[in-house]
C-alpha positions as semicolon CSV with decimal commas, in nm:
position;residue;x (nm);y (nm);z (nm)
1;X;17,545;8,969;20,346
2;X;17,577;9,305;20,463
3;X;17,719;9,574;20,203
4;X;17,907;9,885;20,258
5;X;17,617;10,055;20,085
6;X;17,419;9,938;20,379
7;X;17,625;10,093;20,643
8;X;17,630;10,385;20,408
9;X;17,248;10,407;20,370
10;X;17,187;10,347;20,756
11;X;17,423;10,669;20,830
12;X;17,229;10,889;20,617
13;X;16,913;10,755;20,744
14;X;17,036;10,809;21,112
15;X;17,147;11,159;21,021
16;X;16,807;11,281;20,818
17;X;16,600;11,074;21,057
18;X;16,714;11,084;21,433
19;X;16,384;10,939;21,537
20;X;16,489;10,617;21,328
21;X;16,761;10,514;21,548
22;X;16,586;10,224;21,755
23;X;16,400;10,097;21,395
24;X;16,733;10,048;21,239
25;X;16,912;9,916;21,531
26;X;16,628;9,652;21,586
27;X;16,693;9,554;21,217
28;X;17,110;9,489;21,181
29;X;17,027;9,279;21,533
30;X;16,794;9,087;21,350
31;X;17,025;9,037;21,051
32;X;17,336;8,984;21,271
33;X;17,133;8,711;21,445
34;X;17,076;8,517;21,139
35;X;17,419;8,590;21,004
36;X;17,554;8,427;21,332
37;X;17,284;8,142;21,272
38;X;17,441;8,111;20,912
39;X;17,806;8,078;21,044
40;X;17,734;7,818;21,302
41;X;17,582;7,619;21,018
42;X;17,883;7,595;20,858
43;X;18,089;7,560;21,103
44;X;17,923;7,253;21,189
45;X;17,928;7,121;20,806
46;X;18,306;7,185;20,813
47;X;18,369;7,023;21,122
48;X;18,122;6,720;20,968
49;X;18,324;6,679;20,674
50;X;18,717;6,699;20,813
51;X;18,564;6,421;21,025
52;X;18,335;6,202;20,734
53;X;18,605;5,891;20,598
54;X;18,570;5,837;20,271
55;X;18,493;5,449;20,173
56;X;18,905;5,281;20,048
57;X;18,761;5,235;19,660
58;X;18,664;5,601;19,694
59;X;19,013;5,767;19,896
60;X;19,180;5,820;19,543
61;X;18,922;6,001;19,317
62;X;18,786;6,196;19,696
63;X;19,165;6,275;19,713
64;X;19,169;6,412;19,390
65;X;18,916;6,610;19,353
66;X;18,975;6,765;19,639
67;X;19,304;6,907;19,512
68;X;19,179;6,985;19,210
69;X;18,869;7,248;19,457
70;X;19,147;7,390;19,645
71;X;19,350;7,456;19,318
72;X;19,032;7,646;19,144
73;X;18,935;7,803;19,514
74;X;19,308;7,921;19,531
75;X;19,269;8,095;19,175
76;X;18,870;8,214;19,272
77;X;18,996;8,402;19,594
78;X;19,369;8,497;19,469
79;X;19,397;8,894;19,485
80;X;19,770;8,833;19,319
81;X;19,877;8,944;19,009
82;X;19,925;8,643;18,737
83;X;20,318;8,724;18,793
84;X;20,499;8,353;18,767
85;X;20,677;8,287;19,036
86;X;21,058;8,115;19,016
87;X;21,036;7,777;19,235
88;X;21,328;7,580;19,390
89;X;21,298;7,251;19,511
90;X;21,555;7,057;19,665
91;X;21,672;6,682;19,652
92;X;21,485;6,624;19,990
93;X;21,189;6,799;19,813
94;X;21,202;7,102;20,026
95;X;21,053;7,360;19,863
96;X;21,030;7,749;19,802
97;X;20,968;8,052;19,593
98;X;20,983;8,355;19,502
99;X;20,832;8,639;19,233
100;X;20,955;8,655;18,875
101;X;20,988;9,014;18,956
102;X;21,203;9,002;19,242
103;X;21,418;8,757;19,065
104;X;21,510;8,987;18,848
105;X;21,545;9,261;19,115
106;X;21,819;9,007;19,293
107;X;21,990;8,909;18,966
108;X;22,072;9,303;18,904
109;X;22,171;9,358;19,235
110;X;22,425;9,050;19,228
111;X;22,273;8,902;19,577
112;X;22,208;8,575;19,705
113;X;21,876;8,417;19,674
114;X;21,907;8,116;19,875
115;X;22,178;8,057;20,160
116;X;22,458;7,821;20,120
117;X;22,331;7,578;20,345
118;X;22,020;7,539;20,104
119;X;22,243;7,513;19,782
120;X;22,365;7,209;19,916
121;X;22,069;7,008;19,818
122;X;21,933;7,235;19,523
123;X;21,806;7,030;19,227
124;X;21,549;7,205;18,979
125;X;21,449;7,576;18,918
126;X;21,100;7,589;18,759
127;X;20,927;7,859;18,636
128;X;20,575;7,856;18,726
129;X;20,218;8,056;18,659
130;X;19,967;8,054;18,969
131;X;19,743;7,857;18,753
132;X;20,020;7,580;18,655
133;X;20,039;7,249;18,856
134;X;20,405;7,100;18,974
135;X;20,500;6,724;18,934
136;X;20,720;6,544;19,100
137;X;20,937;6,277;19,027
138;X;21,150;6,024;19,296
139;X;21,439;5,817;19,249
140;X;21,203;5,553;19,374
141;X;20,962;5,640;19,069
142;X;20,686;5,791;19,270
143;X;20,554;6,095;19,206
144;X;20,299;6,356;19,339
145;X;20,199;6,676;19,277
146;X;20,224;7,018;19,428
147;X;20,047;7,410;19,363
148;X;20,244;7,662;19,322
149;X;20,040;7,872;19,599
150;X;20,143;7,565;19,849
151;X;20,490;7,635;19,785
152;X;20,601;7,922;20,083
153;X;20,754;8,232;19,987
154;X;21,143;8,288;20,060
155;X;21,330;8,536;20,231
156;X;21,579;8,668;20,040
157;X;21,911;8,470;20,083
158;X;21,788;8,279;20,358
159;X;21,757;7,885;20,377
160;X;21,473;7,689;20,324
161;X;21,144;7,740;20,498
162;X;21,017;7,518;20,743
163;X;20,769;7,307;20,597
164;X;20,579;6,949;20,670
165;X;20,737;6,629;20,560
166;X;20,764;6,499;20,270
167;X;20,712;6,156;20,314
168;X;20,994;6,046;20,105
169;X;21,185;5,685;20,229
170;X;21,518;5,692;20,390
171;X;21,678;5,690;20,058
172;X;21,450;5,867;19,839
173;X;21,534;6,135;19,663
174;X;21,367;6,416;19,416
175;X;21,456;6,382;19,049
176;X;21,270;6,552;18,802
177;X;21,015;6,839;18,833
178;X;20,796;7,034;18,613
179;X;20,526;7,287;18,569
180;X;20,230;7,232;18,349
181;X;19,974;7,415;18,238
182;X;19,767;7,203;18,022
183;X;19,766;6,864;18,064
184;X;19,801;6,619;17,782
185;X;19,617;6,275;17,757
186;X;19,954;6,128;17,732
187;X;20,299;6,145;17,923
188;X;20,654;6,046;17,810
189;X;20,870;5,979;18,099
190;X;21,213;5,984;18,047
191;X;21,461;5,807;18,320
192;X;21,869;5,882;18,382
193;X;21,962;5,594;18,197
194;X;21,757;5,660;17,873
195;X;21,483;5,430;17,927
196;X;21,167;5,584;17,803
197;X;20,813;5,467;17,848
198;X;20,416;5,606;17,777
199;X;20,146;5,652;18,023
200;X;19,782;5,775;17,957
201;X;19,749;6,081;18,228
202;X;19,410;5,958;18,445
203;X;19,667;5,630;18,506
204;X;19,983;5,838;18,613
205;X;19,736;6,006;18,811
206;X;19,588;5,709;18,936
207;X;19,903;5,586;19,057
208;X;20,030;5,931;19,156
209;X;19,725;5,965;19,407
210;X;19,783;5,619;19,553
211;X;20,174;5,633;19,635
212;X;20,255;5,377;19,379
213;X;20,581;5,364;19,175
214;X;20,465;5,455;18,809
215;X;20,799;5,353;18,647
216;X;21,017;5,054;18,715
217;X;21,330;5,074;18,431
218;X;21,548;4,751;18,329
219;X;21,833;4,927;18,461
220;X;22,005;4,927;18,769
221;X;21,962;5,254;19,039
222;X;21,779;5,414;18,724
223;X;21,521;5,759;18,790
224;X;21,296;5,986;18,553
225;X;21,478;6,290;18,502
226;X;21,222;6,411;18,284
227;X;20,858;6,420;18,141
228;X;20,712;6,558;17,846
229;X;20,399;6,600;17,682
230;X;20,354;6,250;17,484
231;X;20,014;6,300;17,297
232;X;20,228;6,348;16,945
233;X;20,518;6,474;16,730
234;X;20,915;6,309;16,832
235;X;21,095;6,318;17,125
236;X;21,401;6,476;17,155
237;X;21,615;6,331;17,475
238;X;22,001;6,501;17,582
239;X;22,280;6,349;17,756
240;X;22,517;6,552;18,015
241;X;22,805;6,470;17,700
242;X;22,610;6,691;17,443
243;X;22,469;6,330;17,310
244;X;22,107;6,357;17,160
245;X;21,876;6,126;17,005
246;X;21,530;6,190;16,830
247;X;21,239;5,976;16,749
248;X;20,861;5,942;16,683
249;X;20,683;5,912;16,992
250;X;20,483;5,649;16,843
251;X;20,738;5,436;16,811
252;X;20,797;5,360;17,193
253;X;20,687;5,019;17,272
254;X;20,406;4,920;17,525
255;X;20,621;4,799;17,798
256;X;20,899;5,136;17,711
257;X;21,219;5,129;17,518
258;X;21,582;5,235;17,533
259;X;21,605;5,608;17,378
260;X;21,988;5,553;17,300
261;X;22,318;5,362;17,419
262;X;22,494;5,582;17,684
263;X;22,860;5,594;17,799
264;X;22,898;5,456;18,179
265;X;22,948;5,787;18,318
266;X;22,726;6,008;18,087
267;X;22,349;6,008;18,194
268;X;22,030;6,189;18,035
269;X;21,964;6,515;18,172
270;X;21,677;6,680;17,960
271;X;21,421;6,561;17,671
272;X;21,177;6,768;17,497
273;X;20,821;6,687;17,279
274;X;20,868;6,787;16,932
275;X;20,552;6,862;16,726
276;X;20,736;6,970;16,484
277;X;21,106;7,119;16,386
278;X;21,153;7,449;16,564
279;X;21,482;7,616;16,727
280;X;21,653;7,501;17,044
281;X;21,900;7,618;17,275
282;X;22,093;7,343;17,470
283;X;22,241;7,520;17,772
284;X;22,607;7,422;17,958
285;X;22,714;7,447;18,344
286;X;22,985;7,608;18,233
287;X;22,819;7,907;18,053
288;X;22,768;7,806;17,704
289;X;22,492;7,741;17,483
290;X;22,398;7,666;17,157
291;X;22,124;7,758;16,913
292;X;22,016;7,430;16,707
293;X;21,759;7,425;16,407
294;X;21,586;7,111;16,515
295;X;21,570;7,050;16,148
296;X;21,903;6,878;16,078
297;X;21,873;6,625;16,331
298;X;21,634;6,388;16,175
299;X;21,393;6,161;16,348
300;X;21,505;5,801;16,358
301;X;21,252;5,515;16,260
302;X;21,293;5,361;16,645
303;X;21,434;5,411;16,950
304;X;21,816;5,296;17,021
305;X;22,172;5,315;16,920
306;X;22,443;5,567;16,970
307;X;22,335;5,947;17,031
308;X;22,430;6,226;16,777
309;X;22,670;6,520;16,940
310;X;22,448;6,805;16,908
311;X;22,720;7,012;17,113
312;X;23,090;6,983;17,196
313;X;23,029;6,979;17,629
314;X;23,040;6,726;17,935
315;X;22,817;6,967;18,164
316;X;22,473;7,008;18,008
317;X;22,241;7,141;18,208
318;X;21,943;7,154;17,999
319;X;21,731;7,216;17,687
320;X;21,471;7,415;17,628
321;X;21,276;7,582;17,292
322;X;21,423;7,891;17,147
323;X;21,296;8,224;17,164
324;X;21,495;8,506;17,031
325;X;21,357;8,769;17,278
326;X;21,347;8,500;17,590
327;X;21,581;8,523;17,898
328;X;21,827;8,207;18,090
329;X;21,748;8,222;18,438
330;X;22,058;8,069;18,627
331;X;22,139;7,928;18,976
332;X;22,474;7,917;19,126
333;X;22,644;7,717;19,383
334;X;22,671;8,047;19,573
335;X;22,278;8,120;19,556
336;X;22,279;8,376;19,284
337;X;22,070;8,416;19,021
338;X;22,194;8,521;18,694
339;X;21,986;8,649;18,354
340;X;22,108;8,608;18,052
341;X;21,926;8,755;17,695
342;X;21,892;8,454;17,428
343;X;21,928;8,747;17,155
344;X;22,262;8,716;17,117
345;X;22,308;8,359;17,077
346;X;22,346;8,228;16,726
347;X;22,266;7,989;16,550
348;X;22,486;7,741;16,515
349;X;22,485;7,484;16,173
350;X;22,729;7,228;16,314
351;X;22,837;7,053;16,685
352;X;23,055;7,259;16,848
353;X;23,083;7,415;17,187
354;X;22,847;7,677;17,153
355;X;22,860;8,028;17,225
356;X;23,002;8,176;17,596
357;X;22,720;8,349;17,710
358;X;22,843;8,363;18,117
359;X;23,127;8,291;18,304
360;X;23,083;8,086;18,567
361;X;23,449;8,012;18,654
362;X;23,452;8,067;19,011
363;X;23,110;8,021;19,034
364;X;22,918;7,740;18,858
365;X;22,591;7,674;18,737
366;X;22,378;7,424;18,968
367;X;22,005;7,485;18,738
368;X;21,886;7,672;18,458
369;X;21,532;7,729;18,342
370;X;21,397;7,956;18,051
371;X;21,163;8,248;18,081
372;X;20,950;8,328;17,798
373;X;20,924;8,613;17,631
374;X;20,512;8,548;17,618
375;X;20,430;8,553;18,022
């Protein structure tokens, strides 16, 4: 490798010693003509291995790790910040981001992140760290996985970027997303209808890698809408109708169980791991939200039977865990994003319909997701 201190050294040597001109110029040929040596090398190792096949027992693990190198090279060679970046993802998986920062910037100034063309597919907001890996969820119960750093960055208030396909079926749609940082040994995936199920992580990856579907409910047109972090304490799973129901992860059954009896319009839109009782905030589409002490909701001895109202509302958008000094990030069917403070929100002892935090009248809510107040 050639330094700057080298170029730096042969300038002062040129400049005290004229008559060392030819000497020094018969040297950086020399090492230029190995360096060139050294590229074509690789070059032909790169080309060898783009072309090498890997053996069909082997495609899944190669796959893999290969995504796992290019996640590590990506953080090796990043000269980014750690900023998170807010993601949006759309129902046809199209994809894009941009800085927390500049979120922010745009929520201020009261301007449009994302055109209205692209609102008309929107389906999750995620906040993400560079180091964090994405996973996504179908209506056919596939899933993969994506890197933040292979989502491409937005223009501001544009539509989506152009990126490759997807590979989703005709009627396949995205359903559930989220960003994780450390992975568990066990997942709890939750579907619309409130069937809930247990997988050991190197099998959801297994069948991640090879396309397979990874969740097949008893009910009809059913999708995951959610996975959590299964390896212990309850789970905590909430319907659109302010419905909740909470339980010992241990007690889901091999083959999955049925979280709760639902209404035939209301549908599970959020479920959180519980390792113990804590504060939550459910949020509204509306612009409400509630502060709950996990605490008086105990954990049932199974899985099943009618939810508990843990707040007065037929538009929850989601639940997250409390933080007094945290921030709501919201998306609106116009494209703005909107921060709202969790400071102000009490805490509320009984079901009601929470506390009016926005008002999204003329403007409603499409996604919410929490930013923490430890980034």
């Amino acid at each position: 490798m050639i330094r700057k201190d080298d170029v730096k050294w042969w300038v002062l040597e040129v400049k005290k010693h004229p008559e060392s001109v030819p000497t020094i110029i018969e040297e950086l040929a020399k090492r230029l003509t190995e360096l060139d040596a050294e590229n074509e090398r690789l070059r032909h190792e790169v080309i060898r291995l783009q072309q090498h096949t890997p053996a069909a027992g082997d495609s899944a693990e190669v796959s893999a790790l290969r995504r796992e190198v290019a996640r590590l090279q990506t953080l090796l060679n990043s000269e980014a910040s750690s900023e998170p970046s807010v993601v949006f993802l759309s129902d046809q998986l199209q994809s894009a981001r941009i800085l927390l920062s500049q979120a922010q910037r745009l929520a201020r100034e009261d301007r449009p992140v994302l055109g209205r063309q692209a609102m008309l597919g929107m389906r999750h907001v995620l906040l993400a760290h560079p180091q964090d890996e994405l996973l996504l969820f179908t209506s056919q119960g596939r899933g993969l996985k994506l890197l933040p750093s292979d989502v491409p960055s937005l223009t501001e208030g544009d539509n989506w970027p152009i990126t490759d396909d997807q590979g989703l079926a005709a009627n396949e749609r995205l359903t559930a997303a989220v960003a994780v940082a450390q992975l568990p040994r066990f997942w709890t995936v939750v579907t619309r209808r409130g069937y809930v199920r247990q997988f050991l992580r190197i099998e959801l990856d297994r069948r991640l890698t090879q396309g397979d579907r990874f969740i097949v409910s008893p009910f009809r047109n059913d999708a995951p809408v959610a996975i959590v972090n299964g390896d212990q304490g309850d789970l905590l799973v909430f319907t659109r109708w302010g419905k909740g129901v909470r339980f010992s992860q241990r007690a889901i059954e091999g083959q999955g169980s049925v979280a709760l009896e639902l209404e035939p319009d209301d549908e599970v839109v959020a479920a959180l791991s519980l390792p113990s009782d804590t504060a939550i905030l459910i949020v509204t589409a509306a612009g409400y939200a509630v502060r709950r002490d996990t605490s008086r909701f105990g954990a049932r001895s199974r899985p099943g039977g009618a939810g508990k109202t843990l707040i007065q509302a037929f538009d929850v958008l989601g639940a997250f865990p409390c933080e007094s000094q945290a921030q709501l990030l919201y998306l609106t069917y116009s494209g703005k994003l909107v921060l709202v403070p969790t400071v102000d929100i009490p805490l509320h002892q009984r079901s009601n319909k929470g506390t009016r935090v926005r008002v999204f009248d003329r403007d409603p809510a499409v996604a919410v997701t929490f930013v923490s107040s430890v980034l």
